[in-house]
N, C-alpha and C positions, 0 to 999 in steps of 0.2 A: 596742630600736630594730632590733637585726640581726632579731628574732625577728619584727617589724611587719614587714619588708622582704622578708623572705621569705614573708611569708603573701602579700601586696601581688602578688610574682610567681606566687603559684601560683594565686591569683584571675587574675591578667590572664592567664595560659597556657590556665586554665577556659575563659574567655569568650573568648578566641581560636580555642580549636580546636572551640570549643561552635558558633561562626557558621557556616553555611551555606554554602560556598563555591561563587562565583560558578563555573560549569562554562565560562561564556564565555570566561574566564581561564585556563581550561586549553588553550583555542583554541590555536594556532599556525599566521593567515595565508600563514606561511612556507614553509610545509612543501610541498616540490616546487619551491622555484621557484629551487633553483641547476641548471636545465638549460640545455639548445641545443640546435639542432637533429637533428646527430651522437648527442644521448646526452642522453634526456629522465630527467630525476629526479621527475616527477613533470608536467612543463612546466605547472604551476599558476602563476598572480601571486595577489596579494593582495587577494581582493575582498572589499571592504568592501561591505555592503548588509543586507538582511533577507533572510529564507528566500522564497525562489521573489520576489523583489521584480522589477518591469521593470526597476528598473538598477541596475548593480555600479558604484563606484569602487576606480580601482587607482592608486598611483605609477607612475610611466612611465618607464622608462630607457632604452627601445628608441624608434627612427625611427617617426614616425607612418606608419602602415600595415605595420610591422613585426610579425607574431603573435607574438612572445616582448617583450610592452610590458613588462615588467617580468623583469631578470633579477638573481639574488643577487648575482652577481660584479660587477654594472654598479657604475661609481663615481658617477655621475650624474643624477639626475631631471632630466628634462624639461617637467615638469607633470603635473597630476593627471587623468585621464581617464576620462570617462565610457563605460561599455564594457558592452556585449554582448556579448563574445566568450565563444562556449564550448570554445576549443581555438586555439592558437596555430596549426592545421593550415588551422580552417575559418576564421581572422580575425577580425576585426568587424563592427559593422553598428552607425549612427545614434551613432557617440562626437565627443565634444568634449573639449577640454581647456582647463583653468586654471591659471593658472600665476604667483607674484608675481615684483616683479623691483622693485631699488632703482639709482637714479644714473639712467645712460644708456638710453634705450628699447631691449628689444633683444624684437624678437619671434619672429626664425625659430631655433627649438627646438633647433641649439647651440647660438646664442648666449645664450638666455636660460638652457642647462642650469646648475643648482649642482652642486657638490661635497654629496655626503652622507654617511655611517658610518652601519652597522647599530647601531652605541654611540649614536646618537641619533636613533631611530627607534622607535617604539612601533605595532605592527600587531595589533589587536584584529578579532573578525568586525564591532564597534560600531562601531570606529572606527581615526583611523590618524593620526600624528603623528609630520614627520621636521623634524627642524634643515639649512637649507639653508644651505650655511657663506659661500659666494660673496654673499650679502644679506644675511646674515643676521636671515635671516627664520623663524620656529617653522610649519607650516601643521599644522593639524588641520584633517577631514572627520570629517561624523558623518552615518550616511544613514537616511532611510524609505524605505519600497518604491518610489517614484518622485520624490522631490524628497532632497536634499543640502542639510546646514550646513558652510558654511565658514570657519575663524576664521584671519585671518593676523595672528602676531603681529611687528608691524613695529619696528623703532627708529624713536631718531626723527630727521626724516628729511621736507625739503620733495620729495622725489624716490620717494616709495612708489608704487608702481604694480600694476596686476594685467592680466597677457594674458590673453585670449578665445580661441581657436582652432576657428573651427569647419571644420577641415579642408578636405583640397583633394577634387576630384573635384564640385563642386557644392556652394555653401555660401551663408549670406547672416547678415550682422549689421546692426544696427541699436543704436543708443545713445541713449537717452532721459536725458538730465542733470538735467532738471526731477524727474523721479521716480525718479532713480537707480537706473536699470534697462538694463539690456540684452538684447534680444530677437534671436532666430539661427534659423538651422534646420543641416541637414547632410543631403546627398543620400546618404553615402559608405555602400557595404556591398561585400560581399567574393563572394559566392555568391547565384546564382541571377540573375532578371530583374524590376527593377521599374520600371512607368512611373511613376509617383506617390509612390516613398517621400523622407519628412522624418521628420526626428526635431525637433520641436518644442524649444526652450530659453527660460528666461528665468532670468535670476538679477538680483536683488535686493540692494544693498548698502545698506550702513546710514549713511553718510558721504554727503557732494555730490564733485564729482565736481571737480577741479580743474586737471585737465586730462583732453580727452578725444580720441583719434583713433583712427580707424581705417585699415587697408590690407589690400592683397589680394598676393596669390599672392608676392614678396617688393620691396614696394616699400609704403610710406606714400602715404596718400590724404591729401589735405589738405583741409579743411573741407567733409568730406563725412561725415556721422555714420548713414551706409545704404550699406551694400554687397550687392550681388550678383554673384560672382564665380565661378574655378574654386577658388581659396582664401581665402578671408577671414576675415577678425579684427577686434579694435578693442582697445584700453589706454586705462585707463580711470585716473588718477592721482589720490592724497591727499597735502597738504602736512600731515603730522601733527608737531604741537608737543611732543610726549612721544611716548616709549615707549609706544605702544599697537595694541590691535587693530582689525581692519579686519573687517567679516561681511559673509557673501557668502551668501545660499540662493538655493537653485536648485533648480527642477526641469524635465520635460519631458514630451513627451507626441508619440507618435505619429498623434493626428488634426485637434491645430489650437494655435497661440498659445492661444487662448482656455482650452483644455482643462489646458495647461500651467500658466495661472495659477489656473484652479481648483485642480492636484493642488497645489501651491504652498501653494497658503489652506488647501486641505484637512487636509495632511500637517503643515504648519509651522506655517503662520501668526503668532499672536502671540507663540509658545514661545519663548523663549532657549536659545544654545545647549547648555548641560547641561542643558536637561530633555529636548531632541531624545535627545541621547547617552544619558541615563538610560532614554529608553524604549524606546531602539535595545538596548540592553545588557539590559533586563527581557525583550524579545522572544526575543532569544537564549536566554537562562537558560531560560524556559519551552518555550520549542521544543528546546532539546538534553535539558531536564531531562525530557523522557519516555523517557530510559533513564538509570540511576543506575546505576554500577560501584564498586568497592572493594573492597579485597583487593587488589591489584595496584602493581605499583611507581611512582613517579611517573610514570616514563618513558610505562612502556605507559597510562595514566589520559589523560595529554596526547595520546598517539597515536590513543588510543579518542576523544576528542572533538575533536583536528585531521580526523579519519577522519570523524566523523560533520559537522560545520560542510561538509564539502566534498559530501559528498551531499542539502545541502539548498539550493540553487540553481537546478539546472539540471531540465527547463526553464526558462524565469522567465514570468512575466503580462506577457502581450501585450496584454489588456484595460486598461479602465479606468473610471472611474465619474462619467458628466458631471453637469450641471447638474441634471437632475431624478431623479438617484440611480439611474439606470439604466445597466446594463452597458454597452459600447460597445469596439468596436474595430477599429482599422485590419487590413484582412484582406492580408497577401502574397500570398495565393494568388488574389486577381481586384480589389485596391486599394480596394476600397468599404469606408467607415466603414456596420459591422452591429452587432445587436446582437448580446448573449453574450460568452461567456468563450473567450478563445484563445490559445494558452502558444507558445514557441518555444527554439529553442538545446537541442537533444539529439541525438544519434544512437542507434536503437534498437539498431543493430546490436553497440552497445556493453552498451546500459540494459537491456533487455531480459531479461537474466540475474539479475542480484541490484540493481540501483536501484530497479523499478519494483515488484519484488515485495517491498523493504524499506517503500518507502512505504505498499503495501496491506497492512500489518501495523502500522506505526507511524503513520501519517498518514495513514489512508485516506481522508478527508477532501477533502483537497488532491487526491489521484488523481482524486478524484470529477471537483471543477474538471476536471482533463488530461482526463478522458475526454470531457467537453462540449466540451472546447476543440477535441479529436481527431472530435467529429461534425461541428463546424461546419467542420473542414479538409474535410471530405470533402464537403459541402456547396457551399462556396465552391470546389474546386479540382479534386474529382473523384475524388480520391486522397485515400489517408493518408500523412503525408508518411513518409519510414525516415530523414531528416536534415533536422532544420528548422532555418536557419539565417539568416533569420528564417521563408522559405520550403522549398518543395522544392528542396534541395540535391543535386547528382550528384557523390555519394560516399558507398562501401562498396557492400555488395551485400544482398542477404536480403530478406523480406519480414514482419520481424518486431516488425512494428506488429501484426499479427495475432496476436502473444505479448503485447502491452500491453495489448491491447483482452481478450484471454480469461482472462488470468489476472485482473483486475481482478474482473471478474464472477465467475467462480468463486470468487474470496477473501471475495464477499459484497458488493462495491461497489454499493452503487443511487443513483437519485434522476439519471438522465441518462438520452440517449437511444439505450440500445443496440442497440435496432432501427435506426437509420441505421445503426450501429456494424458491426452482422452484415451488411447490405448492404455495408460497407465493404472490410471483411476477405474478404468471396465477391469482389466487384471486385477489388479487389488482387492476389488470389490466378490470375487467370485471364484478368488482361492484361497487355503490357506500358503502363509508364508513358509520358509527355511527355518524360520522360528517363529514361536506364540506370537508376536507383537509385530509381526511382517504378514500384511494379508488382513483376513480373517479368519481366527478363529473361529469355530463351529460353524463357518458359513456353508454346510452341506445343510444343517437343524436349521439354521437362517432362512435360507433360500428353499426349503420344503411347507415345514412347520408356520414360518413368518416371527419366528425368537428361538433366540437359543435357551433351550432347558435347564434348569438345575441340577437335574437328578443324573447329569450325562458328565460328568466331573471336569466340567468347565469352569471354571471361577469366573466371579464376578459376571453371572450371564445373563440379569439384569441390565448392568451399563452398556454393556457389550450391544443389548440391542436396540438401544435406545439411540446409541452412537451409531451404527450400523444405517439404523432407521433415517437419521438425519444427513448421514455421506453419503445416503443412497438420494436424499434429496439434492446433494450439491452436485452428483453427478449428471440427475436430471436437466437439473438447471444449466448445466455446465452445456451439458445433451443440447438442451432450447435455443443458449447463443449461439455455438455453433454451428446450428443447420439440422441437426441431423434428425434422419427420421424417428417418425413415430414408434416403428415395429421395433428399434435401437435402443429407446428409450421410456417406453410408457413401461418397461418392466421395473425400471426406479422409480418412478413416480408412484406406484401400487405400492410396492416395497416402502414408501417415505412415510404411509402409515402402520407399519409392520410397531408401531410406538404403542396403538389400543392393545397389542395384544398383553400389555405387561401393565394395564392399570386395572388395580380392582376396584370395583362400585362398592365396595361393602366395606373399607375405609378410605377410599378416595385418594390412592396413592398409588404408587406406581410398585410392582411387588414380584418375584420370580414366579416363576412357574413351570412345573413338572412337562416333562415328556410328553405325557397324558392328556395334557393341557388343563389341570385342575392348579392351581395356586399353590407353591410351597405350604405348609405349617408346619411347625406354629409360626409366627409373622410378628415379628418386634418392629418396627418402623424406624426405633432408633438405634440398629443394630448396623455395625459399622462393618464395611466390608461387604462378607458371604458375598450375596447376591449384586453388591457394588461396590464401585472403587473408591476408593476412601474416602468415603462419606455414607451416609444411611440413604432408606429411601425418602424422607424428609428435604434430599438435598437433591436427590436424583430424579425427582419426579418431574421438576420443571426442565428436562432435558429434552424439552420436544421444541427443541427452535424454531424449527419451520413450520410450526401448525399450531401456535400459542390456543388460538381461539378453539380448533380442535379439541384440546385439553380442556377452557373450560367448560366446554362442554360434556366432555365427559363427567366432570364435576358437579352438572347440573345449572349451567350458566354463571354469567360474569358475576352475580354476587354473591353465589357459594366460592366462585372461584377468587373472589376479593377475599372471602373470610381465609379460605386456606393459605395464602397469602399472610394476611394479617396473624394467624396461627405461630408459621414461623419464629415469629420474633417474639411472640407470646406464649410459647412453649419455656419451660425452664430447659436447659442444657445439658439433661442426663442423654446416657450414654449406652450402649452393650459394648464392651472389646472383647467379647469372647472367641470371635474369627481372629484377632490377631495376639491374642493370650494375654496381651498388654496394653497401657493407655498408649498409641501411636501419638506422635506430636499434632499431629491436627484435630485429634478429638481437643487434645491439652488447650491447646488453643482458639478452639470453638467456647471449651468451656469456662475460658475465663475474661473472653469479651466482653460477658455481662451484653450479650444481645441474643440470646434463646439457642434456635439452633439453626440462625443464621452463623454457617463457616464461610468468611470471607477470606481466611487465610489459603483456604484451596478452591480448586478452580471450579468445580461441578457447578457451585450455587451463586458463583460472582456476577450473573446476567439477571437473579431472579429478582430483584429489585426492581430491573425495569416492566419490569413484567403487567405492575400498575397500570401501564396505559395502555394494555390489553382490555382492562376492566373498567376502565372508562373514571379510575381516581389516578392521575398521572398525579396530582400530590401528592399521595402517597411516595410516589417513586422519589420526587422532588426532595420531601422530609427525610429521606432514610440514605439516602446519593450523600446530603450534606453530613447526615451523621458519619458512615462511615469513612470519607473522606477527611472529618473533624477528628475524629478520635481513633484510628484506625494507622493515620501515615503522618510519617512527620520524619523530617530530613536529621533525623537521630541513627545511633547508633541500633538504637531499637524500635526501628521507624516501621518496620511494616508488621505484619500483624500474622505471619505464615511465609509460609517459600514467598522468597519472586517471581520465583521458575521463567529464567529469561524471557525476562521482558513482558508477561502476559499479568501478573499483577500490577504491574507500573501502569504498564497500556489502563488497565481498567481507571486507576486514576486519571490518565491525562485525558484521556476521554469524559471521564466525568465531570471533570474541573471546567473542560469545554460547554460541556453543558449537551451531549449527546453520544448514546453507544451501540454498536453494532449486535444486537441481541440476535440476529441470523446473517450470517454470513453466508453468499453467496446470493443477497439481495441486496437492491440497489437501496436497500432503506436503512436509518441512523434512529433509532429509539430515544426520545427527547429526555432531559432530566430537568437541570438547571445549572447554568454556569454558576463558578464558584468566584471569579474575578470580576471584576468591572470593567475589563476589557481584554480583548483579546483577540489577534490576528493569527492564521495558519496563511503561510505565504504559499501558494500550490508551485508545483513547478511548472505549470504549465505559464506561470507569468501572471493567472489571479490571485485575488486574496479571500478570505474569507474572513468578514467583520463580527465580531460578536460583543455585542455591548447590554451592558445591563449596569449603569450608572448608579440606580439604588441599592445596586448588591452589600449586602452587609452578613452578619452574622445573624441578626434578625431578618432580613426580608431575604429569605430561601426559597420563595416559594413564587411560581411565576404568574403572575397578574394576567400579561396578555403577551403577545407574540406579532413583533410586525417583521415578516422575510421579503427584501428589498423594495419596503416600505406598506408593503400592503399587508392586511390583517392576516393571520394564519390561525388555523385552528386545529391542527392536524396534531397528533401525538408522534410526529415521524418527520426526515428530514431524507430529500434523495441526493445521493450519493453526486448522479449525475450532474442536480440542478445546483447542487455545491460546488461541483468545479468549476461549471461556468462562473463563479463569484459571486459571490453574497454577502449582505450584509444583515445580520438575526438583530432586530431591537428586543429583547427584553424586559418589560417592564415590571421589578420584582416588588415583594409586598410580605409582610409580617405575616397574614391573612392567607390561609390556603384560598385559590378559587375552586371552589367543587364542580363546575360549569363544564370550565374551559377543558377542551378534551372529552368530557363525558358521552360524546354520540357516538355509535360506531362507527357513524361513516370516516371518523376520525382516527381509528385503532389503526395499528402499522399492521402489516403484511400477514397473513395468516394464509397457508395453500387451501386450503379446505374452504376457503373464499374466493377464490381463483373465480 
């Protein structure tokens, strides 16, 4: 018997660790979302949806119009809400919320908040399920790309009810009892100007309806079952005899009622709700499972795939597919329902680095869509947008759409129309926009001068041309695959070092400069803001992507340019906030990394790391990749270290956990580090794989020994794009022991124009 019993467990441990484990399940929704506004940990909520789907659901524990709807520490829900927001900074745009409620009708959003615990809360990317202890009521969501299931598990209870909330600022509900339906819109968005936007609703319950009312802004409307108001709602009640559930689907649509109950039919229709959930959960699986890790601790496994679930979002589909199976979509940029595909909720100024070139390596697919989406902006509105929110949004600075648009194409993307595209990126490049952050700014001082000035009350007109300098290289680039002449484009190429004109020799940093062309003073280096966007020039000065070697040379060669480097993180962490009168949260969080005045929490200085293998110490890069990857991100609630800013902080991790990162975009080249796993596959879509193995990886051996790519010796600090899709297989051989050798020649250093 003992001898049966023991075989009985080591069969069931077989077939236990033999099953395939769900990756979805290593997810962690959570991860970032114990911040505020003082001190972002990541300032993520919990979006429940598909990858790039038009709508996210998240719990809400924050005031409706508040950008932190969901915080870790809240005791609270308020309702469940349907959101577009790509950043607590930019808000929302087109959300509603649901929300149940037992006894007393209570609709305005204290009162109807419950008591919650994270001990009874389950947050999947599939799905999301909290015990509400005040009703006690169970709610699960389970979402497709544009319609939601909802299941509320009620007692029992002649007094169950469920609020509607279709926000204030413009809104309208309607209650159909006969067909146990409720039909809405929402005017509410946070950025930009639209005459015509709604966000379409209809949701669908499976019960009649037993009591029904509606009200607006906060008062009860009495036997009136259609509102149009500045706030409106309706509660919609079941006298349930037992313990049981209540279902709710729902979807929406951005160009009509109609449209809404097609995605409805489309996405749900007859389904129950675990099959919704199962094919919400299979989508996931197969979308994260085109990269496979192992070797690695649990920790970092979870953080590798909270890391990757979060860079698969943003933008989302702004399209949709009506009655006769044709693409369709409501346009921000001039209100007309067109045809094609159109995405929104990004900022390049963020993505541009490592999101959009992680997609055109793992998904280039999807890019393709963005890039269609990105002709028809320009089509409809004149511009490319640099923040779409759900339109042209004024915020940040750059012009680097024209990084999204040229790396896509040089990575190989086709089947769109990049001829609009190159017309788009020359426009851009060479006006300003309808607003500050469409275009370029001072591009008249730009394109005369070769920088935009300080003294001409331009802000930030340091970064301004530093960013300029580098889109005018992707243009170039852009210019060279597609054919085109010389006389078309050697004026970007001249322009791509418009970068010398903002470093000074006399602290060996990069610094504004007057009209005149004499150098601002006085000159703080760690002065945050003025002259750059948020960050000093200590973080801005490595902004010259396209010409690394360039720079050190301006420096005085690769081992002044190794010292400044090394500087960085040997700098103590003080500060000026005297441009923004306050400590902003990303100084806050610079300064309490305890890593100098390396800010990994924002985006300006998250490439200069790699920067090492410009100078011929790629250890270096190797030593500082694992630190902050070690202590930096972790599949917590206070997992990352500063914004995520869709997708572009994650991307830097999953890239680095790879063991390599896109330091110039709009080259066919991957800036090496060091894998952080023992193994690990990228399945391409083209049907290859890409093998990366480094078996001695540990916590101690970080550091890479030697490099064999598909079996033969490498010595290069750089990996191409192209020679990777063909398939690959990177051995690794890692070691305790920096090698100071390996990498040290330059014939080895990655890509630098000024080497051309």
């Amino acid at each position: 018997m003992k001898f049966l019993f023991s075989g009985l467990l080591i069969l069931l441990n077989i077939f236990t660790f033999g099953q395939k484990i769900s990756l979805a399940d290593y997810v962690n929704p959570l991860m970032g979302t114990q911040s505020k506004p003082s001190l972002s940990n990541g300032n993520t909520y919990p979006a429940i949806g598909l990858p790039w789907g038009m709508n996210l659901w998240t719990p809400q524990t924050g005031k409706m119009g508040d950008g932190w709807a969901y915080t870790y520490d809240a005791d609270k829900i308020k309702g469940f809400k349907q959101t577009h927001q790509p950043s607590p900074w930019m808000n929302d745009y087109g959300a509603f919320a649901i929300m149940p409620g037992v006894g007393k009708l209570k609709f305005k959003e204290e009162e109807r908040a419950s008591w919650f615990s994270h001990k009874a809360e389950i947050a999947k990317p599939y799905s999301y399920s909290v015990y509400l202890a005040d009703i006690n009521v169970t709610t699960e969501l389970t979402p497709t790309e544009r319609a939601a299931f909802f299941k509320f598990d009620f007692p029992k209870t002649d007094s169950a009810y469920i609020v509607i909330d279709a926000l204030n600022k413009g809104s309208y509900i309607k209650i159909l009892p006969k067909e146990r339906k409720i039909l809405g819109y929402t005017t509410k968005y946070s950025r930009g100007k639209y005459d015509n936007f709604k966000n379409y609703f209809v949701i669908q319950f499976d019960k009649d309806f037993d009591l029904t009312t509606t009200w607006k802004d906060s008062v009860f409307v009495k036997n009136q079952l259609e509102i149009t108001s500045d706030h409106a709602g309706a509660i919609v009640g079941f006298k349930l005899k037992n313990k049981e559930s209540v279902y709710a689907r729902t979807a929406s649509s951005f160009i009509s009622f109609e449209q809404a109950e097609l995605n409805l039919k489309r996405e749900i229709g007859g389904k129950n709700f675990e099959q919704v959930k199962t094919e919400a959960k299979n989508i996931w699986n197969k979308t994260l499972g085109k990269i496979e890790v192992k070797g690695g601790t649990d920790q970092q496994i979870r953080t590798f795939y909270s890391s990757l679930y979060r860079t698969l979002f943003f933008p989302q589909k702004l399209y949709e597919i009506d009655a006769q199976n044709k693409v369709k979509h409501w346009s921000p940029y001039n209100g007309k329902i067109l045809d094609g595909k159109m995405f929104a909720g990004t900022g390049f100024w963020d993505t541009f680095r490592a999101l959009y070139p992680f997609l055109n390596l793992v998904y280039p697919s999807m890019n393709v869509e963005m890039q269609e989406g990105l002709a028809n902006t320009f089509k409809e509105g004149g511009f490319l947008p640099e923040w779409s929110s759900p339109g042209y949004s004024d915020i940040m600075i750059g012009n680097n759409s024209a990084s999204v648009v040229a790396d896509a194409y040089i990575k190989g993307l086709r089947g769109y129309d990049v001829e609009t595209l190159w017309q788009a990126v020359k426009h851009g490049a060479n006006n300003e926009g309808p607003i500050d952050a469409v275009g370029r700014r001072g591009v008249e001082y730009y394109n005369t001068l070769g920088y935009v000035p300080y003294d001409v009350k331009i802000n930030e007109n340091a970064a301004r041309t530093l960013e300029y300098a580098y889109d005018d290289f992707a243009i170039y680039q852009l210019g060279k695959a597609l054919g085109k002449p010389a006389s078309e484009i050697d004026i970007y190429k001249k322009r791509a070092y418009n970068y010398k004109n903002m470093f000074d020799p006399s602290t060996g940093l990069m610094r504004g400069k007057n009209k005149n062309g004499k150098f601002h003073s006085p000159f703080n280096p760690f002065k945050w803001g003025d002259a750059f966007t948020e960050g000093n020039s200590w973080h801005y000065t490595w902004s010259v992507f396209q010409d690394i070697d360039g720079l050190a040379k301006l420096m005085g060669g690769q081992k002044n340019f190794e010292a400044k480097l090394d500087e960085v993180f040997s700098l103590p962490p003080v500060f000026d906030d005297s441009y923004y009168g306050s400590v902003i949260h990303e100084i806050r969080e610079m300064q309490i990394m305890n890593m100098g005045q390396y800010a990994h929490g924002n985006q300006p200085i998250q490439h200069m790391i790699y920067l090492y293998n410009y100078a011929g110490a790629p250890y270096k890069t190797q030593y500082w990749a694992r630190q902050v990857m070690d202590k930096l991100y972790y599949a917590t609630p206070d997992g990352y270290c500063g914004d995520e800013d869709n997708g572009q902080t994650s991307a830097w991790y999953v890239f680095s956990a790879l063991g390599f990162y896109p330091v110039t975009p709009a080259t066919d080249q991957y800036v090496l580090g060091a894998p952080l796993f023992k193994e690990a596959v990228i399945h391409l879509e083209n049907g290859k794989k890409i093998e990366i193995k480094a078996p001695e990886n540990s916590a101690e051996n970080l550091y890479v020994k030697s490099l064999n790519v598909n079996l033969r010796f490498y010595s290069k600090n750089w990996l191409s794009h192209k020679e990777l899709m063909n398939g690959a297989i990177l051995d690794f051989q890692m070691d305790n022991k920096p090698n100071k050798e390996r990498g040290s020649q330059e014939k080895d250093f990655p890509y630098s124009m000024s080497k051309e």
